[in-house]
C-alpha positions as CSV (number, residue, x, y, z in Angstrom):
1,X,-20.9,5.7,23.8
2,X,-17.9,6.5,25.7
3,X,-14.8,6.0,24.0
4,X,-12.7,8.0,26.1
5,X,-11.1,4.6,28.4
6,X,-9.7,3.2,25.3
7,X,-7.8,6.3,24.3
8,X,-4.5,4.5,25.8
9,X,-4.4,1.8,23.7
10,X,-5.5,4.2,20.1
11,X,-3.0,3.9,16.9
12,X,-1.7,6.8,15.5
13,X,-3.2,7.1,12.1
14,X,-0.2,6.9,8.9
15,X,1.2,10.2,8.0
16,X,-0.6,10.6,4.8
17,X,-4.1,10.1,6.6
18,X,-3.3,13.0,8.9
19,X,-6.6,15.2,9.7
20,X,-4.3,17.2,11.9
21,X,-0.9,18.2,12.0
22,X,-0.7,20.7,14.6
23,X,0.7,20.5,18.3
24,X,-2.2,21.7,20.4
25,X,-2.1,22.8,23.8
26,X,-4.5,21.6,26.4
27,X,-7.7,19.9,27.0
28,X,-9.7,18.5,23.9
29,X,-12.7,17.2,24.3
30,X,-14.7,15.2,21.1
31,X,-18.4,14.7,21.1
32,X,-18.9,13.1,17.9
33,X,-21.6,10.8,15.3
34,X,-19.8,7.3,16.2
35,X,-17.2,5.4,16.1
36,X,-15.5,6.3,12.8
37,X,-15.5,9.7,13.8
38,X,-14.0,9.4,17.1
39,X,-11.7,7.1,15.9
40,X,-10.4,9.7,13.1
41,X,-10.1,12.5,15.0
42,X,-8.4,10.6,18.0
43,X,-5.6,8.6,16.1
44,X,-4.5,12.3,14.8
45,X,-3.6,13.4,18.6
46,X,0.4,12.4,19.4
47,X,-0.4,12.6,22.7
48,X,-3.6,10.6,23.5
49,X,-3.7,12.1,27.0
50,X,-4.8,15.3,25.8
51,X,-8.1,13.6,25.1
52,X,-10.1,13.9,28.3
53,X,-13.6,13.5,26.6
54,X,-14.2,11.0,23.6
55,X,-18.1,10.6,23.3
56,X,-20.9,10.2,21.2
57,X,-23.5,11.9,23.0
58,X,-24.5,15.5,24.3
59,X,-25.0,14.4,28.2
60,X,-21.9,12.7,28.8
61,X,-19.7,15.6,27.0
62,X,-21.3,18.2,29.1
63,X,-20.4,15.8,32.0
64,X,-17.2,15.5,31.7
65,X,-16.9,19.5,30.7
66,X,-18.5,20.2,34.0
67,X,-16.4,18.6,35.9
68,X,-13.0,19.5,34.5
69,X,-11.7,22.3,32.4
70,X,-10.9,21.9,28.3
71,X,-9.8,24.3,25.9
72,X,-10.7,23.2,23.0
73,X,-14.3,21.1,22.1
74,X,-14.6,19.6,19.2
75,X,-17.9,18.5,18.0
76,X,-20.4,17.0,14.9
77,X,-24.0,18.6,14.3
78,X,-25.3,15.3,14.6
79,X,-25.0,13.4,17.4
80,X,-26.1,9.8,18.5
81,X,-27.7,11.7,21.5
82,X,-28.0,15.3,21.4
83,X,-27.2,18.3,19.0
84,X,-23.7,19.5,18.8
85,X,-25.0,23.8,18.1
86,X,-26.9,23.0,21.3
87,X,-24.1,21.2,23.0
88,X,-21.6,24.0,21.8
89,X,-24.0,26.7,23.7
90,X,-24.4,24.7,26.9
91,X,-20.8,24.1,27.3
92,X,-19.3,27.7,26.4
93,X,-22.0,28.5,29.3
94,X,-20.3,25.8,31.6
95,X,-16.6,26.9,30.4
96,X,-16.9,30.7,29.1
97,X,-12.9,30.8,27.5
98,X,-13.7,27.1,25.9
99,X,-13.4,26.7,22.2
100,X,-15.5,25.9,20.1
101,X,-15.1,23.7,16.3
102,X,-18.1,22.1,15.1
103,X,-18.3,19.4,11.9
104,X,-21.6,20.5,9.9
105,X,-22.7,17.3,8.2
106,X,-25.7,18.6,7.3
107,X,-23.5,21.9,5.4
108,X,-25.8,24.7,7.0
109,X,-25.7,26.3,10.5
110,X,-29.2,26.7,11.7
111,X,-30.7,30.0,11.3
112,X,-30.8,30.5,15.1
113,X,-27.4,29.8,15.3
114,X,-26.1,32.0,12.6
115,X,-24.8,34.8,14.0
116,X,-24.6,33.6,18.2
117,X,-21.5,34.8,19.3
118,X,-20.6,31.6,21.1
119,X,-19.9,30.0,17.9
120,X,-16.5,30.1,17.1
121,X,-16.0,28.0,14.1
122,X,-18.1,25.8,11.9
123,X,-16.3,23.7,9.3
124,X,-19.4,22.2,6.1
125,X,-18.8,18.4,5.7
126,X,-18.5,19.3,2.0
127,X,-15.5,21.7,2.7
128,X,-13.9,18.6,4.3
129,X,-14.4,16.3,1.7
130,X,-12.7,18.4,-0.7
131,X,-9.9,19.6,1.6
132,X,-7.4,17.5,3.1
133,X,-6.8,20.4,6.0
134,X,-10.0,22.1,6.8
135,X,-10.2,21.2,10.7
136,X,-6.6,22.5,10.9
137,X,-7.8,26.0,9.2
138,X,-10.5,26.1,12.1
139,X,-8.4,24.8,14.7
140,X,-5.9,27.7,13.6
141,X,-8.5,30.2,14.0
142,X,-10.4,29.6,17.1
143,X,-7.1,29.1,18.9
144,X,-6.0,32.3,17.7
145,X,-9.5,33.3,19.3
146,X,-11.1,34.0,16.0
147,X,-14.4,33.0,14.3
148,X,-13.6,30.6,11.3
149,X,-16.2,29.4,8.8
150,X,-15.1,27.4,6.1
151,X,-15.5,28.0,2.2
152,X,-18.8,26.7,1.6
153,X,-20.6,28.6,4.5
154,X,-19.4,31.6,3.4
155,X,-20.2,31.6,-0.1
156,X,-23.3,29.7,0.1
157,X,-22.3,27.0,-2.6
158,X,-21.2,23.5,-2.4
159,X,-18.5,22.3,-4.4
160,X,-19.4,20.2,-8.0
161,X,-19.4,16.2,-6.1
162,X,-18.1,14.0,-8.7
163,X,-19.4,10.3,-7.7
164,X,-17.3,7.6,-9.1
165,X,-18.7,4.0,-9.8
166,X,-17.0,1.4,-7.1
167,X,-17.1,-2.5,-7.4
168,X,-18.7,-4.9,-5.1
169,X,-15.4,-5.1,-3.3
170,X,-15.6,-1.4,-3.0
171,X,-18.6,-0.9,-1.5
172,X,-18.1,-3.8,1.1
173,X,-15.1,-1.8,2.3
174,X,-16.6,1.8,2.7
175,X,-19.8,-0.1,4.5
176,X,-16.8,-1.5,6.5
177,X,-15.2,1.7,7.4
178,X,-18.9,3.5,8.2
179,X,-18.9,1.2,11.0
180,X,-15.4,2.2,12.0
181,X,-13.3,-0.9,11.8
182,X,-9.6,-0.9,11.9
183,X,-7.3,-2.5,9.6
184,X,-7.2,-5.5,11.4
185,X,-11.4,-5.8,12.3
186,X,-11.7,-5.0,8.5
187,X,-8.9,-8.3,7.7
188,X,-11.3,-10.2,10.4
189,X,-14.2,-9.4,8.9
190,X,-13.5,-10.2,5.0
191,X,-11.3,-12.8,6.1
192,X,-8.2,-11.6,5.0
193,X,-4.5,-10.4,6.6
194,X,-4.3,-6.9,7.2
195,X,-1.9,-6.1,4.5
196,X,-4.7,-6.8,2.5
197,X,-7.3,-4.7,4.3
198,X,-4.5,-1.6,3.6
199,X,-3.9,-2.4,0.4
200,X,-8.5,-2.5,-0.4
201,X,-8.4,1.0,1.6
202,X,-5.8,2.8,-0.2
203,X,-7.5,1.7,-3.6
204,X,-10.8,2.8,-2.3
205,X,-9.2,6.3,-1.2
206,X,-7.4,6.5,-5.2
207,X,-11.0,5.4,-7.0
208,X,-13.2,8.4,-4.5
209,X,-10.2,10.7,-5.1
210,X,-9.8,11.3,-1.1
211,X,-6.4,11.6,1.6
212,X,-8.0,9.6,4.4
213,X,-10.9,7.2,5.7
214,X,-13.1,9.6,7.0
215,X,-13.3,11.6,3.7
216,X,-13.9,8.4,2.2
217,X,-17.4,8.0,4.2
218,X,-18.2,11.4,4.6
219,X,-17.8,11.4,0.1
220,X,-19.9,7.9,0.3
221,X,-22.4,9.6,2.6
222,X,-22.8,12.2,-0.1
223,X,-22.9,9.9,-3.4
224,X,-25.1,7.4,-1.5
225,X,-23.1,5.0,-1.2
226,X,-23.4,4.7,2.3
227,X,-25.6,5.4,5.5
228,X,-23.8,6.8,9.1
């Protein structure tokens, strides 16, 4: 999937749902396990134009790196196509001073890719479930041209997951949000207004104990509660 011709017409995610809250300078490209995720990590960009690559597969990242420069890829493990450790090697070949961040939703790096020197930063989905700002952290790091692992990688323990029961309604609105819907598909889709949808999601976020959607799934995915 190629999401990166609808990148015009993205809304900016609410302030308290922020992933990001950095000015970057640059390219960015995201290769990333569907919609949700591209979605998440797009709407936290001011300027949508610094988004020249939103994908969910290996090939067409690597196309798109190959033809122009980025600075900075961002990337999941798992990919609908692909592996981002292997995408991350073939790209820094392609672009030597590229960065590299890569979203570990399986919580290990790959004994081969341990201690490559191409792998600049490497941030456990469990880390990011827990942490409203660990992609900033990496993002920091690698753009300072340091190696950045976050807090579960290096101690070699996941955090204590506390999974909270959820009603019917609940659970209809994390499926929703696995599959990426907006505000206003999710109103569409439970037949509802969108105020509505808002209000379901920001009750959802209070009963998992999360800041945004995407900590929302990646918790579900963890308890569960939900299947990518």
């Amino acid at each position: 999937m190629d999401f990166t011709p609808y990148l015009t017409g993205l809304e900016a995610s609410d302030s308290d749902e922020r992933l990001l809250s950095l000015k970057l300078d640059g390219r960015v490209a995201l290769a990333m396990k569907g919609r949700l995720f591209l979605r998440s990590i797009c709407s936290n960009f001011s300027n949508p134009a610094q988004i020249g690559c939103a994908v969910t597969d290996e090939e067409s990242c690597l196309e798109y790196i190959t033809e122009s420069a980025f600075d900075l890829l961002i990337c999941t493990d798992f990919l609908e196509e692909g592996n981002g450790f292997q995408l991350a090697c073939k790209a820094k070949q392609i672009r030597p001073n590229l960065r590299v961040i890569v979203l570990a939703l399986g919580d290990v790096i790959p004994t081969e890719y341990a201690d490559v020197p191409w792998l600049d930063a490497v941030v456990a989905e469990a880390d990011f479930v827990e942490d409203q700002h660990p992609l900033q952290a990496a993002v920091l790091a690698v753009m300072g041209h340091h190696a950045y692992r976050s807090p579960s990688l290096r101690s070699g323990r996941l955090p204590y997951l506390s999974c909270p029961r959820l009603t019917p309604r609940e659970y209809e609105v994390l499926d929703l949000l696995a599959s990426g819907m907006t505000d206003r598909e999710m109103a569409e889709a439970l037949v509802i207004s969108e105020e509505s949808a808002r209000t379901y999601t920001k009750r959802l976020l209070r009963t998992l104990g999360v800041h945004n959607r995407l900590q929302a799934v990646l918790k579900g995915m963890r308890c569960g509660m939900v299947h990518l």
